[in-house]
Every structure is written in structure tokens, then in C-alpha cells.
C-alpha positions as CSV (number, residue, x, y, z in Angstrom):
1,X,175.0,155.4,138.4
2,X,178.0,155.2,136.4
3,X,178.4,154.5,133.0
4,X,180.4,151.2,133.2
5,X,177.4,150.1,135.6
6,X,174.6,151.7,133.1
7,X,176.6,149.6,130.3
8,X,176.3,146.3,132.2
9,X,172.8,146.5,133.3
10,X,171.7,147.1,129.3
11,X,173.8,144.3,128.2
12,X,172.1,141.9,130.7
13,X,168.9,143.1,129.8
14,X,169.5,142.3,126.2
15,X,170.8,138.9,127.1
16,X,167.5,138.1,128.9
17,X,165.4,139.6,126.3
18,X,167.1,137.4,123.6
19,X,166.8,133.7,125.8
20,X,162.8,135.1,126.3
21,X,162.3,135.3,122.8
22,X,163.7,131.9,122.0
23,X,162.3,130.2,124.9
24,X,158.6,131.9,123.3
25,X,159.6,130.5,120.3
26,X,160.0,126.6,121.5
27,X,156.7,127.2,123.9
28,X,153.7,127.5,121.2
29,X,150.5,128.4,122.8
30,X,148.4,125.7,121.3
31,X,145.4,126.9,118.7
32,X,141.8,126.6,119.1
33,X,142.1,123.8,116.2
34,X,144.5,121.7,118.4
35,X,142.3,121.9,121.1
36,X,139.5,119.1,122.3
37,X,136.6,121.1,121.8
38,X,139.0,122.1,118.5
39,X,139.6,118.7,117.2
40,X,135.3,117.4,118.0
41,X,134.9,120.2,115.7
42,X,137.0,119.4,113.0
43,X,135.9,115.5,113.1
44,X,132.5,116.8,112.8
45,X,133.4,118.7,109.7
46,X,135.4,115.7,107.9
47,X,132.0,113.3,108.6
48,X,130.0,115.8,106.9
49,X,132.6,115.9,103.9
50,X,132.8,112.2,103.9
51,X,130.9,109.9,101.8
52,X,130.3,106.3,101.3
53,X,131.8,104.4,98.3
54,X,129.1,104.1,95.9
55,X,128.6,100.1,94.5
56,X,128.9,99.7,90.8
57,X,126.5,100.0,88.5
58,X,126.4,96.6,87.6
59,X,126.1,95.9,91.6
60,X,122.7,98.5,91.5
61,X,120.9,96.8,88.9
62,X,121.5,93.4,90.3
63,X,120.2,94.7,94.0
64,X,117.3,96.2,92.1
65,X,116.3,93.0,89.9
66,X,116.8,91.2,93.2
67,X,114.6,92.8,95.1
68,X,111.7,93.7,92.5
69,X,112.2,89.7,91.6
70,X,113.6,87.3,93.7
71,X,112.3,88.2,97.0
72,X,109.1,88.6,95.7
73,X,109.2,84.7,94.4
74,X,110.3,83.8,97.7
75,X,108.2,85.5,100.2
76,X,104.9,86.4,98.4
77,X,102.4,88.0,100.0
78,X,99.0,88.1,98.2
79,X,97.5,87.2,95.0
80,X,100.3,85.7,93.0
81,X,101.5,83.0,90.9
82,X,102.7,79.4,91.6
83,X,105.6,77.6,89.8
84,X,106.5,73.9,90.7
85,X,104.7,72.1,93.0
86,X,104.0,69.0,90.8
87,X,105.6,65.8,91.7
88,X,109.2,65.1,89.9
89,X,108.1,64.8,86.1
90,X,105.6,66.9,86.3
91,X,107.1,69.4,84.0
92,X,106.8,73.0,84.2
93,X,104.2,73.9,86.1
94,X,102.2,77.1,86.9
95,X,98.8,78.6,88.5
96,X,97.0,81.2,90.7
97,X,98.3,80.9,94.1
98,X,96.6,83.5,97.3
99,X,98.7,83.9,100.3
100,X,98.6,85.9,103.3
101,X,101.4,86.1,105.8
102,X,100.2,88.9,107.9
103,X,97.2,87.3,109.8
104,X,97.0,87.3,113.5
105,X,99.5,89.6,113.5
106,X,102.0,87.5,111.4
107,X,101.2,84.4,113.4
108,X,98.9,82.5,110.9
109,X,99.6,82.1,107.4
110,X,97.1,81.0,104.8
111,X,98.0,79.4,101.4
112,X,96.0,77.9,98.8
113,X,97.0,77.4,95.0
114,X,96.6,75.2,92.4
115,X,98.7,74.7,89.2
116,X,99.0,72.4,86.0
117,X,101.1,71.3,83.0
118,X,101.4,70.6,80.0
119,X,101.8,66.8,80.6
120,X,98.3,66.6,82.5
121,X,99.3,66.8,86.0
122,X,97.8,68.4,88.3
123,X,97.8,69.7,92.1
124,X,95.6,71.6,94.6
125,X,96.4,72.4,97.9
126,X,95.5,74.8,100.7
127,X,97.2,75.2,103.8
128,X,97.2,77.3,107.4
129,X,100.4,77.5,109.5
130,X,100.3,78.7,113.2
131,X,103.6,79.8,113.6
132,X,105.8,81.7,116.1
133,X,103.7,80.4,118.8
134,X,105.1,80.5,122.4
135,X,107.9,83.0,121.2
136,X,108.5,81.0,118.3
137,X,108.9,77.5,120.2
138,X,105.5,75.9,118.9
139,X,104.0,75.8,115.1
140,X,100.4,73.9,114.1
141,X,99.9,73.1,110.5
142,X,96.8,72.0,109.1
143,X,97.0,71.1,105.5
144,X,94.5,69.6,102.5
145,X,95.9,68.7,98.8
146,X,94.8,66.7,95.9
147,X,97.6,65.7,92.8
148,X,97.0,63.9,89.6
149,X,100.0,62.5,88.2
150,X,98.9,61.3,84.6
151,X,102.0,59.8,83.6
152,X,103.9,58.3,87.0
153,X,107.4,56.1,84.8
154,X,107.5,52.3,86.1
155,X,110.1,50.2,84.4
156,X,109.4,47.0,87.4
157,X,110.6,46.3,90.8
158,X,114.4,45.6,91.8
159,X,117.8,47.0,91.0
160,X,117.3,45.0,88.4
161,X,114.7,46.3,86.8
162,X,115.5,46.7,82.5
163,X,114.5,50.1,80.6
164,X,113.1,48.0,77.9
165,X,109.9,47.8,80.6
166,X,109.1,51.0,80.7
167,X,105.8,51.9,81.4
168,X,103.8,54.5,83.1
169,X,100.3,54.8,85.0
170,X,98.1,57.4,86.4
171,X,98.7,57.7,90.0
172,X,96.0,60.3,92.1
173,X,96.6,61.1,95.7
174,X,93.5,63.1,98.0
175,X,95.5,63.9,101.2
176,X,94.8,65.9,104.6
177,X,97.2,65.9,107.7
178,X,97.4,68.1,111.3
179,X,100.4,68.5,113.2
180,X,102.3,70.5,115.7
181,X,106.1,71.0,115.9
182,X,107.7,72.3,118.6
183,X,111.5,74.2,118.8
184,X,114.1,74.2,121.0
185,X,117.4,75.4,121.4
186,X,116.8,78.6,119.2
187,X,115.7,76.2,116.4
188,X,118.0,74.6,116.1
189,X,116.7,71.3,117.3
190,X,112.7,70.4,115.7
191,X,110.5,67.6,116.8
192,X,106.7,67.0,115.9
193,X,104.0,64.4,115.2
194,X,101.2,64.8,112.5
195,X,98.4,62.8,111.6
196,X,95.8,62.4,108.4
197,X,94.8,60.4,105.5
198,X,95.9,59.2,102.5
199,X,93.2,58.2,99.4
200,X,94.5,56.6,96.2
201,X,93.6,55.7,93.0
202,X,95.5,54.1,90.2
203,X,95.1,53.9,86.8
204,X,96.1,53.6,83.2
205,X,99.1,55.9,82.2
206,X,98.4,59.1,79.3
207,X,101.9,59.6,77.6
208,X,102.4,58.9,74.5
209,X,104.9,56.9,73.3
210,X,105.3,54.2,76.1
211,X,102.8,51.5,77.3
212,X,100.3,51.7,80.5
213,X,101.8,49.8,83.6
214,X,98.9,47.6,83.3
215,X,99.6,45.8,80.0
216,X,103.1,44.6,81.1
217,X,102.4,44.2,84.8
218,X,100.0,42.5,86.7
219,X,99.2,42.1,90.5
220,X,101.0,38.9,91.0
221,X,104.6,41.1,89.8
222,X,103.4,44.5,91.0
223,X,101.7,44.9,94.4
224,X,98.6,47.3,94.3
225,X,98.2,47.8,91.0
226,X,95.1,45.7,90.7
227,X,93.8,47.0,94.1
228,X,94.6,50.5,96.2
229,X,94.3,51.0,99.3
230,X,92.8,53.9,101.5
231,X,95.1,54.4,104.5
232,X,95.1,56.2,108.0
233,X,98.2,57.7,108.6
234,X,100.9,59.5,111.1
235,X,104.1,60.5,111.0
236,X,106.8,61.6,113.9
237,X,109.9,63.9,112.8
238,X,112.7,65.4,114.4
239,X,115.5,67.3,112.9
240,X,118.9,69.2,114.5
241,X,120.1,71.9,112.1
242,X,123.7,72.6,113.6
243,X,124.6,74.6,110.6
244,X,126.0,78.3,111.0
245,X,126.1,80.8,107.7
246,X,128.6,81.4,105.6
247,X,129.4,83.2,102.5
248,X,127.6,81.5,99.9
249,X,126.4,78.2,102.1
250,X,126.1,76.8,105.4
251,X,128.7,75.1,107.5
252,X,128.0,72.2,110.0
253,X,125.6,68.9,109.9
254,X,122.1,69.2,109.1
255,X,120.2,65.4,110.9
256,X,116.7,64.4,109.9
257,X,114.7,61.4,110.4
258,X,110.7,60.5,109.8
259,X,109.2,57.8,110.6
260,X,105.5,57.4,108.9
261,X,103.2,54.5,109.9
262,X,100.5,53.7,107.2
263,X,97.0,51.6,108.3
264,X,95.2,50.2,105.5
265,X,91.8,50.6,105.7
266,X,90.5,49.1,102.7
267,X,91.5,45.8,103.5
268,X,94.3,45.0,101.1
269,X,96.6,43.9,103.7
270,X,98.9,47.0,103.0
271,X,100.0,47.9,106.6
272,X,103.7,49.0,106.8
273,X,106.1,52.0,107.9
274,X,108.2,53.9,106.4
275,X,111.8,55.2,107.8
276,X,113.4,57.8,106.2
277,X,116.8,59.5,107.6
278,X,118.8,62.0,106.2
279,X,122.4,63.4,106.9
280,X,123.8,66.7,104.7
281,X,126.9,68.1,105.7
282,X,128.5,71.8,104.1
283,X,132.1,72.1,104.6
284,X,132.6,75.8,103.2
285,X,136.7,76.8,102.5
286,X,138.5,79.9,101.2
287,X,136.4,82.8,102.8
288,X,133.4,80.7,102.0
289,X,134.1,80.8,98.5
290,X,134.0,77.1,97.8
291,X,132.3,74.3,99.4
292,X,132.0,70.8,99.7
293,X,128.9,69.1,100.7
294,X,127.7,65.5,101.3
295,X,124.5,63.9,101.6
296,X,123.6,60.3,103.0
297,X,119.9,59.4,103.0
298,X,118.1,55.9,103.5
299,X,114.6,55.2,103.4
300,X,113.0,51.3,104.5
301,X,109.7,50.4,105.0
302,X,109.2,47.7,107.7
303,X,105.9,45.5,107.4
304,X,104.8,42.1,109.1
305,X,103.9,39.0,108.0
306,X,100.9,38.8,105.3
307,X,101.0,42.6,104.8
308,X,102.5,44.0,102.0
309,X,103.9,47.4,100.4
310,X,102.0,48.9,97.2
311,X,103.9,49.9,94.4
312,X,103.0,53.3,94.2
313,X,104.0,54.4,97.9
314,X,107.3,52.4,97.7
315,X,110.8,54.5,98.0
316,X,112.4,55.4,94.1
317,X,115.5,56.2,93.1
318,X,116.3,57.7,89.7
319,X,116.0,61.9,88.6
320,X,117.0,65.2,89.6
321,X,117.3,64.9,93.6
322,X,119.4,61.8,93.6
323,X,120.8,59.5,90.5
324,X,121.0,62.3,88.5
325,X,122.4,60.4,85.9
326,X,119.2,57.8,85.3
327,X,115.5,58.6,84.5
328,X,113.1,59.7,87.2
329,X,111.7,57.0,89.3
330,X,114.0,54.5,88.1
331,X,114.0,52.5,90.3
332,X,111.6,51.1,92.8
333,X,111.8,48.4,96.0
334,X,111.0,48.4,99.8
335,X,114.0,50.0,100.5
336,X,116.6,52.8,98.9
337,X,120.3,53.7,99.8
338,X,121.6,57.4,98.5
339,X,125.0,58.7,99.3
340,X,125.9,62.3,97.1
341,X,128.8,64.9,97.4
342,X,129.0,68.0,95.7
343,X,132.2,70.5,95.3
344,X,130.9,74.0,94.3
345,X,132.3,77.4,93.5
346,X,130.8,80.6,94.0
347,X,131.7,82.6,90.1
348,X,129.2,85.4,91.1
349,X,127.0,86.9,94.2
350,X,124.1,84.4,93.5
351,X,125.4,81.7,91.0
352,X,127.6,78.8,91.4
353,X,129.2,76.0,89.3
354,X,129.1,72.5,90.7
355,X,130.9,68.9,90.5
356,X,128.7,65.6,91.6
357,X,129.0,62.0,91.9
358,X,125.8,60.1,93.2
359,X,126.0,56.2,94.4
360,X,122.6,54.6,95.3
361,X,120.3,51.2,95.4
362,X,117.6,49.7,95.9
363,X,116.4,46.5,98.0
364,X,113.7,44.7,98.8
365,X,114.2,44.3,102.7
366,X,116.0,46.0,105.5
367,X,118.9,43.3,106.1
368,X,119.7,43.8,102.1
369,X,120.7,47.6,102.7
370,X,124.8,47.6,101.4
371,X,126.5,48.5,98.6
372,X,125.0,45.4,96.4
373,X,124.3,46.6,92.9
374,X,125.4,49.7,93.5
375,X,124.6,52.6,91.0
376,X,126.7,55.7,90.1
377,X,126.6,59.0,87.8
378,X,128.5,62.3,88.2
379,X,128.7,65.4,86.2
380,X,128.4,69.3,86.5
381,X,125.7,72.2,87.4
382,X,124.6,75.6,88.1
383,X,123.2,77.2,90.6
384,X,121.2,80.5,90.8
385,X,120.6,81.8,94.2
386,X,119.4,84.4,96.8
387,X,121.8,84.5,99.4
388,X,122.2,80.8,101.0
389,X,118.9,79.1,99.3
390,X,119.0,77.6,95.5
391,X,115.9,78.9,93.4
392,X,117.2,77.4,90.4
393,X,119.7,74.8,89.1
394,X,120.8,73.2,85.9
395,X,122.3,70.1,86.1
396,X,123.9,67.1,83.5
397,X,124.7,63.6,84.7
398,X,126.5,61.0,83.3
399,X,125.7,57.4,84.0
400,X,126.2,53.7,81.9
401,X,121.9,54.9,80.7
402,X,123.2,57.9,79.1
403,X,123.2,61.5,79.9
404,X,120.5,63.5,81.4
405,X,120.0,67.0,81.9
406,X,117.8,68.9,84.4
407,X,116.0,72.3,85.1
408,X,114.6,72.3,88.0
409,X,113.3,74.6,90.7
410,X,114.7,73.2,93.9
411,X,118.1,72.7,96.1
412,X,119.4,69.3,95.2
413,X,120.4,68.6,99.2
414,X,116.9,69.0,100.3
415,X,115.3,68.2,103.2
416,X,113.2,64.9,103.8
417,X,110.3,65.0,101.7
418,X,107.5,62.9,100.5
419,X,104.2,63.7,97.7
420,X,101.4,62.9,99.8
């Protein structure tokens, strides 16, 4: 080999060497970290150094206080206490109340308490509900009570009716009722029948201050005053909740309507039925953070010829579940007409501010319902609550009577309800 050939060969060999070593350096031979087994690995390292973002103090002691307090008040379980409960007026009430929710393996629920006020009224009641029956389509209820209202406000029948007759009288109701209600359409639609009876007994009134019903009224003015009646009754319901949850309320319609027939059995010629229908619709708006809501609700009692309906069982308007701007119990007639709305804003977790306006009357038959004599109020409240249900509100209304202000224990849209 000659030198001139040795001296090309080397030359080529360093050439090739070079292009090697730069192609090595473009190829990287990929690490164990960048590999898959590599990369599970490291994930699984980052989880483990990963924490969740702890709430606020603040946020800690309100869980805590809710959950040692609140839920306590609204799912008891045991011996307890009872607040509320009275009929509207009442005033604050409270007693020993026993409850068990875990009977039958959580299908029967027992309830029995008793409570009083200050005012001298009373209430009793014991009750056992058969629920989730059928894979929650079918619930029984079975229920016995006994209320003395000592001091019931009457200012006279009518729209009309002037404050300067205020009045009050005893009213005491001894009730029992069975029923079944069945649930379709995962519950959203209800329908049921129940039946019992009704004893009354009315009396002189015990508050201070304003004169018994019975020394401004009389039988001719006041039907049943003089004589009560003892009644039979029954009472078909059906309700369509086509609400979905929101932030701080529901949204969609909420339909109710009862119809309750009453027999007299004491001969007092106090037959009749009562229809009562409700509509409440939630319209919630900016991430659920503000909501309207509207409520229409009518009830009308229908009776025939020669029969008539007592005082005491007629539909009121007036207090803090409808004219919120007038006294309770207002006013009284054979029929009632309600129409509410309510704009509310959520300035905390579980409290609210509200706006209202209420518009109602009263009439003495069913071709009278309208707008005739129509009564209005509005003004502002607050609400405390545990996630979509109120436990407590404050509310102040403003009407041509004056203003009133209310603590109370209970959702002002509430479902259909009556005392007996």
C-alpha cells in the first residue's frame, strides 16, 4: 500500500467518524424517564406529592356548625326537641318530641311530640309513615293530633271586614286521618286519598287586650259560632314537582291541588268541600345566584243549598305565608285568591336577601273569585338555609294597615297545607 493510498483511506475514515458522531448526537436514545412505564412512574410520584386545596377557615367552621346543628334540626333521629308546630300565631313554640327513622329497616317512621307556648296554645300529635314501599312508589300514613288555639284573631267575615272588630276565640281541633300515596315517574308526579275525622269545639278567646268573638258576634253574622260541628272527612291530592336543583333554589313548576269533602255529623247542616290549588314557579339566573319565584294559590269551598260553611274552617288570608303586610287571619270568606313573587339573592352559602309583593282576596262564592277588592303589601327578607330548604326567615311588609314584621320557621312558598 502506498502512502498516497494509506493517506486517503485515514482521511475517509475521519470523515465517517465525524458524520457518526453528529448523527449520534441528533439520535438520543430516549431515558427510562421518557419511557411509558417511565412516565406511569413519575405520574404516580406527582399524585402522591399532590394535595387538595384546603377550604378556609371560615368555610370549616361553617361545615362543622352545619353539621353538628342544622342537620340535626332537620333529620332527628331520637329523643329530641320540637320547635313550631302551632298554628300561625301560635308564637314560639317548643317540647319533647321521640322519633325513629330506622324501623323496618328505614321503612317505617314513628313520630310523636307535643309542644306549647307562651300564648296558651297547644298541640299533640303522633304519627307512623310507611314509606319507600314498592321501591319507593307507595307510602301509608296514619296520623292522630289534638291543638288548642286559645286566642284564634276574627275581625268578621268579608274583604270588608274593619280592624276596629277585632276579636279572638278559642278554637280546639281532635283530628285522626289514614292515607296512602302512591309515586310515579321517579317522584316526580304524587297522587293519594286519605280519610278521618275532624272534632271541634269553640269557645271564648284568652288574650288580653281584645274582646272574645262572642261579645261582638253572634250566630246570625258568624256561622258556627253558636254551634260546631263534628265532621267525617276525606281528602284526594295530587301534585307534579317538575323542578330540577339549582344553586341556591329550584328551577321549574311545582302543581298542587286538594280537594277535601267535609260531612257534618252533628247535624248543623255544615256539609261542604273545600278546593285548594297551588302553582309555585323558581326561575333561578346568573349561575343560580339569583332567582325569581312566583306563587298563585286559590282555595273555594263549594256547598249546596241549606248547608252552610263554619267560621272556623273557612279559608283566611292575612300573616306570614301570604299578605304579609296585614295581621294573621285577616281575613275570612268562602273563598281566597293569593298571587306572590319574590326576587332573591344569594349573599352567602345558606342566606339570602329577598323582595316581595303579595296581592290577594277574599269572597263569599266561587263566581266572585277576580281581582275585586284586591289587597296588596310588599317589602324585604331573609333567608337562612340548608342547601335548597328555608329553616328560617325574617320578613317586613308594608301595606295601607301598617307594617309587620315576621320570624318564622318555615319557607314562605310552601306547599298546600291545612291545621287539622
Amino acid at each position: 500500500m502506498t502512502r498516497s493510498t494509506f493517506r486517503t483511506i485515514a482521511v475517509c475514515t475521519a470523515i465517517a467518524l465525524s458524520y457518526a458522531s453528529s448523527l449520534a448526537q441528533e439520535i438520543q436514545v430516549p431515558s427510562p424517564r421518557d419511557t411509558a412505564s417511565g412516565i406511569i412512574d413519575a405520574e404516580k410520584v406527582k399524585e402522591k406529592t399532590l394535595r387538595p386545596v384546603a377550604p378556609s377557615h371560615g368555610e370549616q367552621e361553617f361545615d362543622r356548625f352545619e353539621e353538628k346543628i342544622f342537620d340535626p334540626l332537620i333529620n332527628p333521629n331520637g329523643l329530641t326537641f320540637q320547635t313550631g308546630g302551632l298554628p300561625s300565631g301560635g308564637g314560639f313554640s317548643l317540647g319533647p318530641r321521640y322519633i325513629r327513622r330506622d324501623w323496618l329497616h328505614e321503612h317505617l317512621v314513628s313520630d310523636t311530640y307535643f309542644v306549647g307556648s307562651t300564648k296558651k296554645w297547644y298541640k299533640g300529635q303522633s304519627s307512623l309513615d310507611f314509606v319507600g314501599l314498592m321501591d319507593n312508589h307507595l307510602q301509608f300514613t296514619a296520623v292522630g293530633a289534638y291543638q288548642n288555639a286559645a286566642s284564634m284573631p276574627y275581625y268578621g267575615e268579608g274583604s270588608n271586614s274593619s280592624k276596629d272588630n277585632r276579636s279572638d276565640f278559642r278554637r280546639e281541633f281532635t283530628s285522626a286521618r289514614f292515607g296512602g300515596q302512591f309515586h310515579f315517574l321517579d317522584q316526580k308526579l304524587s297522587a293519594g286519598y286519605s280519610v278521618g275525622g275532624l272534632l271541634v269545639n269553640v269557645g271564648p278567646g284568652d288574650l288580653g287586650g281584645w274582646p272574645s268573638t262572642d261579645k261582638i258576634f253572634n250566630g246570625a253574622n258568624t256561622r258556627g259560632l253558636e254551634k260546631q260541628s263534628n265532621f267525617i272527612n276525606g281528602t284526594a291530592s295530587i301534585t307534579a314537582n317538575l323542578t330540577t336543583p339549582s344553586f341556591s333554589n329550584p328551577k321549574g313548576l311545582i302543581l298542587e291541588a286538594q280537594d277535601t269533602q267535609f260531612w257534618d255529623q252533628s247535624g248543623t247542616s255544615s256539609s261542604f268541600h273545600l278546593l285548594q290549588t297551588q302553582a309555585t314557579y323558581y326561575v333561578p339566573f346568573i349561575n343560580g345566584m339569583r332567582t325569581l319565584a312566583f306563587r298563585a294559590r286559590n282555595e273555594t269551598t263549594f256547598h249546596a243549598d241549606g248547608q252552610q260553611v263554619p267560621f272556623y274552617l273557612q279559608p283566611t288570608l292575612g300573616g306570614p305565608n301570604d299578605l304579609r303586610g296585614y295581621e294573621r287571619y285577616r281575613y275570612y270568606d268562602n273563598g281566597s285568591s293569593l298571587l306572590s313573587g319574590e326576587y332573591k339573592w344569594s349573599v352567602a352559602g345558606s342566606v339570602e336577601m329577598a323582595l316581595f309583593g303579595d296581592g290577594g282576596n277574599v269572597y263569599s262564592r266561587p263566581g266572585l273569585i277576580g281581582l275585586r277588592e284586591l289587597r296588596g303589601d310588599g317589602g324585604f327578607g331573609v333567608r337562612f338555609k340548608n342547601k335548597q330548604q328555608e329553616i328560617m326567615r325574617f320578613d317586613v311588609g308594608f301595606s295601607t294597615e301598617g307594617v309587620k314584621v315576621w320570624f318564622v320557621f318555615n319557607n314562605a312558598f310552601g306547599r298546600l297545607y291545612r291545621s287539622f
